[in-house]
N, C-alpha and C positions, 0 to 999 in steps of 0.2 A: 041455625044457631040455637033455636029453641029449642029444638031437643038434643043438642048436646048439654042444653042446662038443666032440662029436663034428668037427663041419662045422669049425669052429676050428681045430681040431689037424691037421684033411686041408689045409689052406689053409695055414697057418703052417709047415706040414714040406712045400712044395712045392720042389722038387731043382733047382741051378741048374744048369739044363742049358742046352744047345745053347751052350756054350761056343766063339770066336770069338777069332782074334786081332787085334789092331789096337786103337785105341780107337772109342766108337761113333761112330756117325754123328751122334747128337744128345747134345751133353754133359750129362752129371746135373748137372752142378753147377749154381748158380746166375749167372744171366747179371745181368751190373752193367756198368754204362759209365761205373769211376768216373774223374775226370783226363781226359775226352774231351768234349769241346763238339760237343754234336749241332747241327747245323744245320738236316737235314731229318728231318724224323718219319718212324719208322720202325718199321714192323712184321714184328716178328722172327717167324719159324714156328716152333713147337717144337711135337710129336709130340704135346700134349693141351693145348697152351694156345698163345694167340698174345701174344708181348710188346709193348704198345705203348707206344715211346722218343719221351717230348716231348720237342723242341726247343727251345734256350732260348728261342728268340723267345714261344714258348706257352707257357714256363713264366713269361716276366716278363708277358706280357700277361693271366693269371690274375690273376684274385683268392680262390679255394678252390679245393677239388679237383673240386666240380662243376662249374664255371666249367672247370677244367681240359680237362676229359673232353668239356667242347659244343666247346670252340677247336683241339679233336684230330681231330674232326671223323670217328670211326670209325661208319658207316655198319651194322655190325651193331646198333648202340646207338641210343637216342632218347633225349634231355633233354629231356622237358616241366618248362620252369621256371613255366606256368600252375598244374598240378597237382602241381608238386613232387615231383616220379618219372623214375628212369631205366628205359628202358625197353627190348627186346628187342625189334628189327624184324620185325612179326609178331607171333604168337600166343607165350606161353611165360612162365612164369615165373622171376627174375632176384633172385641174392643179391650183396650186396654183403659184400664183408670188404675190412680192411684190414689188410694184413700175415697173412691166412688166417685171421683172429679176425672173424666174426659182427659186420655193422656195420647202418645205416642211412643216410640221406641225410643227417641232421643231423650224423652224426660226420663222413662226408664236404665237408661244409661247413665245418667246425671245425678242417682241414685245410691248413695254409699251403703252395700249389701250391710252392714250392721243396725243400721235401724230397721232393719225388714224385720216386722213382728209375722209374717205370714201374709201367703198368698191366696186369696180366694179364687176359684175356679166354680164359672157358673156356667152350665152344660143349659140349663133353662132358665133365661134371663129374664129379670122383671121387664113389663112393659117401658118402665122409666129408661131404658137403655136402646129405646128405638130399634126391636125388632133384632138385631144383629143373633148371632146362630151361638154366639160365648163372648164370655167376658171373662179375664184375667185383672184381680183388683188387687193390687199392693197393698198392705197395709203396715205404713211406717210411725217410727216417732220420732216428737220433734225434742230435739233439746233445749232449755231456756238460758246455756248460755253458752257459748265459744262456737263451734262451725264445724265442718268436715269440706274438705277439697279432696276430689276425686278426675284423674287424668288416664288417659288411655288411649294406646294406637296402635294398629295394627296395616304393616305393609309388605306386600311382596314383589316379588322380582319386575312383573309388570303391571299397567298402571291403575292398582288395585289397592284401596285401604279405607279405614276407617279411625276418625279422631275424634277424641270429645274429651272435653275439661267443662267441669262444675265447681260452684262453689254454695256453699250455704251460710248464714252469718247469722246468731241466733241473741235476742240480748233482752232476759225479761219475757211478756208475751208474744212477741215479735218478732218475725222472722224473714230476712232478707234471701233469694236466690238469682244466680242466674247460670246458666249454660248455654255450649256452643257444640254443634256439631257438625261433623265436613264427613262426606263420604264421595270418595275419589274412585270413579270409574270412566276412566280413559285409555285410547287409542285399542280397545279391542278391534281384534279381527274377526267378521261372521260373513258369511255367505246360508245362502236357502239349497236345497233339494225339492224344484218344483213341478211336480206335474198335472196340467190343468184339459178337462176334459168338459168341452164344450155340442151340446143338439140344438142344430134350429129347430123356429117354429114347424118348418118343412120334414124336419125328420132327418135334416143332415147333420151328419157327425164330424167333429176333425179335435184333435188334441195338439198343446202344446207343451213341449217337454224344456226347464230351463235347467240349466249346468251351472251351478252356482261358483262365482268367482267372486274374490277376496275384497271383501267392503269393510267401515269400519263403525263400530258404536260406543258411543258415548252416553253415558247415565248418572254426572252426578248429582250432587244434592247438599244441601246446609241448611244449617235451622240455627237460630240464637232464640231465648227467652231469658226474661227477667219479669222475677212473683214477689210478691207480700205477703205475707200471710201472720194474721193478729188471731188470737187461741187466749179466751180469759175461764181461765178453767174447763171444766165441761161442760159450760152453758152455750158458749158461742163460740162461734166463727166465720172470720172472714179471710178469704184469699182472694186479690190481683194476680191474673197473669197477663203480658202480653209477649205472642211471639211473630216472628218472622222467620218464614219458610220458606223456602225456593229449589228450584229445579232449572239451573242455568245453561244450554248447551246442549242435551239431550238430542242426538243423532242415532237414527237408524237408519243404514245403507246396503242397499243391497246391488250389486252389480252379477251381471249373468249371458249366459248366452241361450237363446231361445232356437229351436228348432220345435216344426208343425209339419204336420202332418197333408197338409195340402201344396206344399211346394218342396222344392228340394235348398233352398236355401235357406238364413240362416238371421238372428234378430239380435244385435247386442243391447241389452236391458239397464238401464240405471233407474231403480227405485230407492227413493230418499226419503224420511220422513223425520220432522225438527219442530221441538217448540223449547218454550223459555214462561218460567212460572213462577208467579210468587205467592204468597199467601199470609199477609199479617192476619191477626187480628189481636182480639183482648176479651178474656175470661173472667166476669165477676161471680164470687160464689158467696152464699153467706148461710148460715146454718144455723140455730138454735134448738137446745133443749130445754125442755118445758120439764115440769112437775109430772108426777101420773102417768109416766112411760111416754110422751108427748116429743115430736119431734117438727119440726120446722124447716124445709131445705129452698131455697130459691138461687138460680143459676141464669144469668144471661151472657148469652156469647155473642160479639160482633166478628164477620169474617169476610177478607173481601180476597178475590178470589183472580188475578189479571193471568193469561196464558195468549200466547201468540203463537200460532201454531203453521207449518205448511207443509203440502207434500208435492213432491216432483215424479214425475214419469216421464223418462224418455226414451225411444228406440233409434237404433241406426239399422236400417236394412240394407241386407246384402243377399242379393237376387230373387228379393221379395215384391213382387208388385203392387204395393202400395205403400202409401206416404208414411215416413216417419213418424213416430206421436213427439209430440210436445206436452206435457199435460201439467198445470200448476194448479195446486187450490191454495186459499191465504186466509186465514180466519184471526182474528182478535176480537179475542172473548174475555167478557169483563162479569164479574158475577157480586151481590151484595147480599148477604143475610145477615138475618136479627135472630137469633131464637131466647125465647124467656121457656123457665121449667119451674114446675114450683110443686113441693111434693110435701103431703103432709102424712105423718104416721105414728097409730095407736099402739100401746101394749097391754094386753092386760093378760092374768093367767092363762087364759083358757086361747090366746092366738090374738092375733095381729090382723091389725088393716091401714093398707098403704092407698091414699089417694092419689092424686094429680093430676095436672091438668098440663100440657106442654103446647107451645105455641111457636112455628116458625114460621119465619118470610123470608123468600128470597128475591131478586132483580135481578135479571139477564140481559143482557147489550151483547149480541155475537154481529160482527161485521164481516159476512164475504168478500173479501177485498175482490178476488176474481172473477167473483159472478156477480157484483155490486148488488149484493144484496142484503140488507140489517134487520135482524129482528131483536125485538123487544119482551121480556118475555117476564109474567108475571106469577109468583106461584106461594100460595100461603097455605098451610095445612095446621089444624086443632086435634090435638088428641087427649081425651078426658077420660082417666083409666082411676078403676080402684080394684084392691089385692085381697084376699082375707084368708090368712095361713093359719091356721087349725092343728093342731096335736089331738087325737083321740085313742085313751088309754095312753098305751105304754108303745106302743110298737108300730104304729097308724099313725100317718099325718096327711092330711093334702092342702092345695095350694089353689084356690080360686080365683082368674081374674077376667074381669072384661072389660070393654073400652067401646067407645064412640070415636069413629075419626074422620073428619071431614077435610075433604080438598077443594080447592079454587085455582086452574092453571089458565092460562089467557096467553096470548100471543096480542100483541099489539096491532089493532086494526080486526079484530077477529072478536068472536063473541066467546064467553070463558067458558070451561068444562068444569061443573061441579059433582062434587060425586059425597057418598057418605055413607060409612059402612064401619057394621058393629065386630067386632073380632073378641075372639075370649079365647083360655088357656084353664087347664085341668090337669094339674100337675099332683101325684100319688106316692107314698113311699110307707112301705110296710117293709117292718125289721123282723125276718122270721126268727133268727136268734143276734148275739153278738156279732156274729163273725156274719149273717148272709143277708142281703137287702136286695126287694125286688123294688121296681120302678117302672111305674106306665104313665102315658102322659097324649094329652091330645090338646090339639093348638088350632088355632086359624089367625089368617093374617094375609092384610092389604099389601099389595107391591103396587110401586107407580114408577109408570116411565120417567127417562130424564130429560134436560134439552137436546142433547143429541139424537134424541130416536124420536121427539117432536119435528125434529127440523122440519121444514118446508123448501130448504137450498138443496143446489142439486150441486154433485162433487164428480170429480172424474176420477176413477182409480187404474185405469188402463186406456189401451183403444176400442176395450170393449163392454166394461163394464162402468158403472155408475152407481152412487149412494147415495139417495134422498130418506130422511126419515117419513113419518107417518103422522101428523096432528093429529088425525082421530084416535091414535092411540087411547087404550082405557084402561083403568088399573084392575088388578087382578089378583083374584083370591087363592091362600095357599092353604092346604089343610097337612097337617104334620102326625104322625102317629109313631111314638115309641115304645119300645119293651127294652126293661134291663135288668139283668142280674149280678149283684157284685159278691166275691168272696173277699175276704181281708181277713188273714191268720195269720200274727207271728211276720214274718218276713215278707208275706205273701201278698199281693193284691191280686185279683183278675175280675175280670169284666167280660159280660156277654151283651152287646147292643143289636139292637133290630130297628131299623128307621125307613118310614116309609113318608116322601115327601109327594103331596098329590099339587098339581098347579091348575086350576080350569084359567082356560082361556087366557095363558101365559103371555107376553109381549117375545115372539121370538121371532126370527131370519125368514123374508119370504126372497125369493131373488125369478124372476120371470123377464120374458123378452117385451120390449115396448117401442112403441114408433110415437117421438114427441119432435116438432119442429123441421118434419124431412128424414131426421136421424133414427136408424135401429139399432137399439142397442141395450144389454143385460142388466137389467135394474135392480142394484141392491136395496132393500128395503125392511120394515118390520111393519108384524101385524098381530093382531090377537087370534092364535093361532086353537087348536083344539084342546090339548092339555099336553102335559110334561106328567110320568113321575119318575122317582129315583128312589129305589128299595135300594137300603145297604144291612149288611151283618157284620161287625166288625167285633174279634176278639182282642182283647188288651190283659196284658201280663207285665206286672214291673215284680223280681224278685231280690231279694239282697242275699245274692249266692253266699258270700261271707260278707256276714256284715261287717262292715264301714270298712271295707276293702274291695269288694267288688260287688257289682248290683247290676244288674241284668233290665232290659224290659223293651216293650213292643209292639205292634198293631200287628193283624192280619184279615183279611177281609175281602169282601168281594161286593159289587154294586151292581145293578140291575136298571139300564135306565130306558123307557119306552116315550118317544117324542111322535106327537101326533100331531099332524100342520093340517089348515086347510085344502091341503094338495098334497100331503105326504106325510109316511108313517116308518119310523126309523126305531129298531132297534141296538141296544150294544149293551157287554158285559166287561167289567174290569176286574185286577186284582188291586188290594189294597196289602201292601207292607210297608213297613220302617220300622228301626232296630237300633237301642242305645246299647251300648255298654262300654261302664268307665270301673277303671281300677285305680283305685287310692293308696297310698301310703305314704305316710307320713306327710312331708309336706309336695308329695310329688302327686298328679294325678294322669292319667293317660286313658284318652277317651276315643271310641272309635261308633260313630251312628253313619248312620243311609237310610236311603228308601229307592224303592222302584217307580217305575214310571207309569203313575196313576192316569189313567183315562179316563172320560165321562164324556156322556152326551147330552146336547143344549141344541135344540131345533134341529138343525140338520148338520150339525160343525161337531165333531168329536174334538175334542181338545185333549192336550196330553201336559204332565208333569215334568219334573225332570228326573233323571237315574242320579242319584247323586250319595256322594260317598266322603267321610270329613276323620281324619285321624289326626288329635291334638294331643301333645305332650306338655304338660305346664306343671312349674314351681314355684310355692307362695314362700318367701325373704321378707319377714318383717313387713312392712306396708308395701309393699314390691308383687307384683306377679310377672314373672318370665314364661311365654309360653313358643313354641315352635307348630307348626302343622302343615298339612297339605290337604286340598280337597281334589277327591277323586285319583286319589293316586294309581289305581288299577283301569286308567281308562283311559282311551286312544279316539275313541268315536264320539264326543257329547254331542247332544242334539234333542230336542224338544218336537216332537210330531204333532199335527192335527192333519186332518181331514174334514175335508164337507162334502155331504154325500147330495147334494142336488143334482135333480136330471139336467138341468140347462147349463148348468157351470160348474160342475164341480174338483176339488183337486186335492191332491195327495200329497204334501209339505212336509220338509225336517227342518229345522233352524238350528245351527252350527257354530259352535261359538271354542275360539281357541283357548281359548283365556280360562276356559269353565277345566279342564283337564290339566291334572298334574298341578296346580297352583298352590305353591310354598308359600308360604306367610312365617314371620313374625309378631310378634304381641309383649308389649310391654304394658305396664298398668301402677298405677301407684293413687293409695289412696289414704288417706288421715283422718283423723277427728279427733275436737277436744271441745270438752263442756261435758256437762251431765246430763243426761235423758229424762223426756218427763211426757206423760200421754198427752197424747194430739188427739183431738177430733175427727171420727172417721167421715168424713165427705159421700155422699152419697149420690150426687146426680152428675149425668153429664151430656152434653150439649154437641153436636156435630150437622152441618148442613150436609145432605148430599145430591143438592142440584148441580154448584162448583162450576166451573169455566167449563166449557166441552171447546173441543180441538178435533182438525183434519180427521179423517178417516183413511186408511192405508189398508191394502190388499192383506 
C-alpha cells in the first residue's frame, strides 16, 4: 500500500510544464452544438474521443438511443438488434455509459433519441473505465420541467421479441426515472454438428462423431430500474440508481446420436445446461465543479450477484460395452461487491490532468451441491492512475498515463496471492492537414483470472472429460501497439487501423490425461500458458453516396493470431467484414447490414462469429415508428463453428439454431416529450465488478 501512496503523490505533483503560448489546438472544453440544426452527421476528432453529431433527420427518425446509434450508421460499432448488443467491429470489449455513468443497453433503450446532444466513441479509453477495449458515452439533457415517455416492441412469428417502456418526470432541479425491459427468447430449436477426436497416453487413437437432433433453448431476460437525479446548475450533481436484473430460465439442450469409431454400435446423447440469475444493486454518483477548470467525481456501486446453475449428461448405449453415463454438476453461486471511484481533474491552457484512485471488493460463496464442495473466496484490487493530455502547437497532441494496481485474491482456508504491477498508456495524434490524422499509441495492461478458472472443484462434462480450474493461476501482462490513419472529406470518412495485441504468459486452455482416485480420464483445465498475439489490419469506409438519402459504410480486414501453450503452438488467419447501407426518404427509411463469420484464435479453441444478415423497412408518423424486417432472409444453413485443435481431445463443432434464419419481425415504437431543455452535467466515471457469480461448465 505504501507505494501505491507513494506512486499517487509522484503522479498528482506532476509539473505543468512545457508551457505554450496561444490556446491549444484541441479545446478542453466541452463541445455542444446548442441553437444549431445539424443537417449532416457529423464526426468531430478530438485527441482521445471522436464526437458523433446526429442530424435532426436521425434524430426524428429514432425511436431510442439504440435505434439512434444503428440510423448513425458509425461503422466502428455493430447493433445486433438479434442478440440485443452493441458491438465493436472486430474482436474487443465495449462499455457503454451515459453521460460518463456505467450503463447498459436497457438504459440505452429508455432513452428518448431527442435529448441526445452526441455520442462519444472512445477507441483508447481512459484508465477510469477499467481497461475495457471502447467506450460508447451518450451525452444527453435534462429538462427542468414535464418528462418524456418512450415505449417500444418488437415481435415475430416465433418466440422472439423485445419490450421496453420508460418514463422521466422532470420538476425544477430534479429529476425522477424509471424503466422496464423484457426480452423474450423462447422454445428455440438447436442441435450441434460434433466431431470429437480423442490420443491416449499409449498413442491410441478413436473418434466420436455425433448427429445432432432437435433440442431446445431458451435465453430470456429483464431488467427494471428506478434513478434520481438532482443538477443545481453547473456546480453539482447527484444521481440514485437502483436496478434489478435477471436472467430467468436459460436452457441449453442438446440431444444427438453418437457413433465411434472403436465399435460398431451406437450412443444417444442428452446434453443440458440451465441456470437462473439475478443481479440488484444501487448506483451512487455525485460530481462537482470547482473554480479554475477544477472538477470533482466520486461513484460507488453495490452489486450482488445470485445464479444457480447445472449441467446434465446422459447416454443410453446401444451395443456399446460399457455403462451408461449419468453425469450432474449443481453449483449455487452467490457473489458481493463494493466498488468506490473517485476521480479528480485539472484544466489549464496548455493540457489537462486526470487523477484517481478506484477501489473494489468482492465476496464469493460457490457451493458444489454435487461434489459437496464450498468455497469462499476473497478478492480486493486498488488502482491509483493519473492522465496528463497535452496540445503542442497546432497539429500535435498526446496523451500520458500511468497507474499502480494492486490485487489480493484468497480462497478460504488457503493463503492469499498478492500481486502489484505498474501499467501505462502513450496515446499520439498529429493533424497532417484538415482532412488527414495519423495516430500511434502503445499501452500495457494487467488481466486477472476469475473465480471460475481459480476453482479447485472438479466437474464432469462427459464420460470422459473433466474441468477443474487452477488457484495458482497468475495475472498477466498485455502490451497493445496501434498505427492509424484517417481521411475525412466532404461526404467521406476512411480509416486505415493496424493493431498488434502481444499477451506474455496469458491464462489459457491446458487439457491432458490424468489418473486421480483409480479413475483415467481427460482434464480440462487452465494455465499460464507462453504467450498469445493477435495482429489485425482493418479498413473502414462510411460514405454518404447521396446525401441524407443514402449512405454507404463498412469494415474489411484480416487478423493474424499465433497462440503458444506450454505443450503447443497453434497458428490461424481470418477475414474481417460487415456492411451498412440504408436509404432514406422522407419519412421512410430502408436499411440492409451483415457481416461474415469472423474467426480468431485463443489457446487452442478457434471460435467463430456468426454470418448474419438484417433488412429493415421503417416509417416515422408523428411520435409513432412502424417498422417491418427479417433477419437473414437469403439463408438456409445458420450455424456458429469452433474448433479446438488439442492432440488429446480435440473437435470440430457447428451449433444450429432455427430460429436465427428467415426471422420476420415487427416493430412498433412511440415516443413523447414535454417541458423545456436545459444542460445537465456530464457524469464522468463508472463502476462495474467483473468477479460476478460463476456457473457450470458445459462441453
Amino acid at each position: 500500500m505504501k507505494r501505491l501512496i507513494f506512486l499517487f503523490g509522484v503522479m498528482a505533483a506532476m509539473p505543468q510544464a512545457w508551457s505554450q503560448n496561444g490556446m491549444p489546438a484541441d479545446t478542453l472544453q466541452s463541445v455542444t452544438l446548442e441553437e444549431v440544426k445539424v443537417t449532416r452527421s457529423a464526426i468531430v476528432d478530438k485527441s482521445d474521443r471522436k464526437l458523433l453529431i446526429p442530424t435532426e433527420k436521425q434524430l426524428r427518425m429514432s425511436s431510442n438511443g439504440v435505434d439512434l446509434l444503428r440510423n448513425m450508421q458509425m461503422p466502428m460499432l455493430t447493433v445486433d438488434i438479434v442478440n440485443d448488443q452493441i458491438k465493436l467491429s472486430g474482436n474487443g470489449s465495449l462499455a457503454i455509459c451515459i453521460n460518463g455513468r456505467e450503463a447498459d443497453i436497457a438504459d440505452v433503450k429508455a432513452l428518448d433519441p431527442r435529448t441526445v446532444k452526441r455520442i462519444e466513441f472512445h477507441e483508447s479509453p481512459s484508465m477510469r473505465y477499467g481497461g475495457v477495449d471502447g467506450v460508447i458515452d451518450y451525452i444527453v439533457e435534462q429538462p427542468t420541467s414535464g418528462g418524456s415517455f418512450v415505449a417500444s416492441g418488437q415481435q415475430s412469428y416465433v418466440g422472439w421479441g423485445n419490450y421496453n417502456v420508460s418514463g422521466k418526470f422532470n420538476k425544477g432541479n430534479s429529476q425522477f426515472g424509471l424503466y422496464g425491459n423484457f426480452g423474450e427468447r423462447y422454445g428455440f430449436t438447436n442441435w450441434r454438428d460434433n466431431e470429437e477426436r480423442y490420443q491416449t497416453l499409449d498413442g491410441q487413437q478413436f473418434t466420436r462423431t455425433e448427429k445432432g437432433l432437435p433440442g431446445t433453448t431458451e435465453t430470456p431476460w429483464y431488467a427494471v430500474a428506478l434513478d434520481y437525479g438532482y443538477s443545481k446548475s453547473d456546480k453539482m450533481l447527484f444521481v440514485v440508481q437502483a436496478k434489478f436484473r435477471g436472467n430467468p430460465g436459460h436452457v441449453t439442450e442438446f440431444n444427438g446420436e453418437l457413433a465411434n469409431s472403436y465399435s460398431s454400435g451406437w450412443q444417444r446423447v442428452f446434453d443440458r445446461s440451465a441456470y437462473d440469475r439475478i443481479r440488484p444493486s444501487l448506483d451512487l454518483y455525485w460530481q462537482r465543479n470547482m473554480q479554475h477548470g477544477q472538477s470533482l467525481m466520486l461513484n460507488v456501486v453495490g452489486t450482488y450477484d445470485s445464479k444457480q446453475s447445472e449441467h446434465f449428461y446422459r447416454t443410453e448405449n446401444h451395443g456399446i460395452s460399457q455403462d451408461d453415463a449419468d453425469l450432474q454438476t449443481v453449483i449455487d453461486s452467490r457473489s458481493y461487491s463494493l466498488i468506490a471511484n473517485g476521480n479528480y481533474e485539472k484544466r489549464w491552457d496548455i493540457g489537462r490532468l486526470t487523477t484517481g484512485i478506484r477501489y473494489s471488493h468482492g465476496w464469493g460463496d460457490n457451493d458444489y451441491l454435487s461434489s459437496h464442495v464450498r468455497e469462499k473466496t476473497r478478492e480486493g484490487k486498488t488502482l491509483v492512475y493519473a492522465e496528463w493530455w497535452q496540445p503542442i502547437r497546432e497539429k500535435f497532441d498526446y496523451k500520458l498515463s500511468i497507474a499502480g494496481k494492486q490485487r489480493s485474491f484468497r480462497i478460504a482456508g488457503e493463503e492469499p496471492t498478492n500481486t502489484f504491477d505498474v501499467i501505462a498508456s502513450l496515446e499520439t495524434r498529429l493533424r497532417l492537414n484538415g482532412e488527414n490524422t495519423l495516430r500511434l499509441g502503445l499501452s500495457t495492461s494487467t488481466n486477472t483470472p476469475d473465480a471460475n478458472d481459480l476453482t479447485s472443484a472438479l466437474q464432469d462434462l462427459d464420460e470422459f472429460q473433466k474441468y477443474r480450474g487452477n488457484p495458482a493461476l497468475k495475472p498477466y501482462r498485455k502490451y497493445k501497439a496501434t498505427a492509424q490513419y484517417e481521411l475525412a472529406k466532404g461526404v467521406f470518412f476512411g480509416r486505415l487501423k493496424a493493431t498488434c495485441d502481444y499477451y506474455k504468459n496469458p491464462v489459457m486452455e491446458d487439457k491432458y490425461w490424468v489418473t486421480e482416485g483409480g479413475e483415467t480420464f481427460l482434464l480440462n483445465t487452465l494455465a499460464n500458458q507462453r504467450s498469445m498475439m493477435q495482429a489485425t489490419v482493418l479498413a473502414t469506409v462510411r460514405v454518404a453516396v447521396v446525401p441524407d438519402w443514402l449512405t454507404v459504410a463498412g469494415n474489411i480486414g484480416w487478423e493474424r493470431d499465433v497462440s503458444k501453450g506450454l505443450h503447443y503452438e497453434h497458428r490461424h488467419s481470418s477475414m474481417i467484414a460487415n456492411w451498412d447501407v440504408m436509404l432514406t426518404y422522407r419519412n421512410f427509411a430502408l436499411g440492409y447490414a451483415g457481416g461474415i463469420n469472423q474467426k480468431y484464435l485463443w489457446g487452442e479453441t478457434i471460435h467463430g462469429d456468426e454470418n448474419y444478415q438484417v433488412v429493415q423497412l421503417s416509417y416515422k408518423w408523428r411520435d409513432w415508428n412502424f417498422a417491418i424486417g427479417i433477419v437473414n432472409p437469403f439463408m438456409d444453413n445458420y450455424n456458429v463453428p469452433s474448433e479446438n485443435l488439442n492432440r488429446y481431445g480435440g473437435y470440430v463443432r457447428k451449433w444450429h439454431v432455427t430460429m436465427a434464419e428467415n426471422l420476420g419481425f415487427i416493430s412498433i415504437s412511440y415516443a413523447v416529450q414535454w417541458g423545456r431543455k436545459a444542460k445537465q452535467m456530464e457524469k464522468r466515471l463508472n463502476n462495474s465488478y467483473d468477479g460476478g457469480a460463476i456457473g457450470t461448465t458445459g462441453k
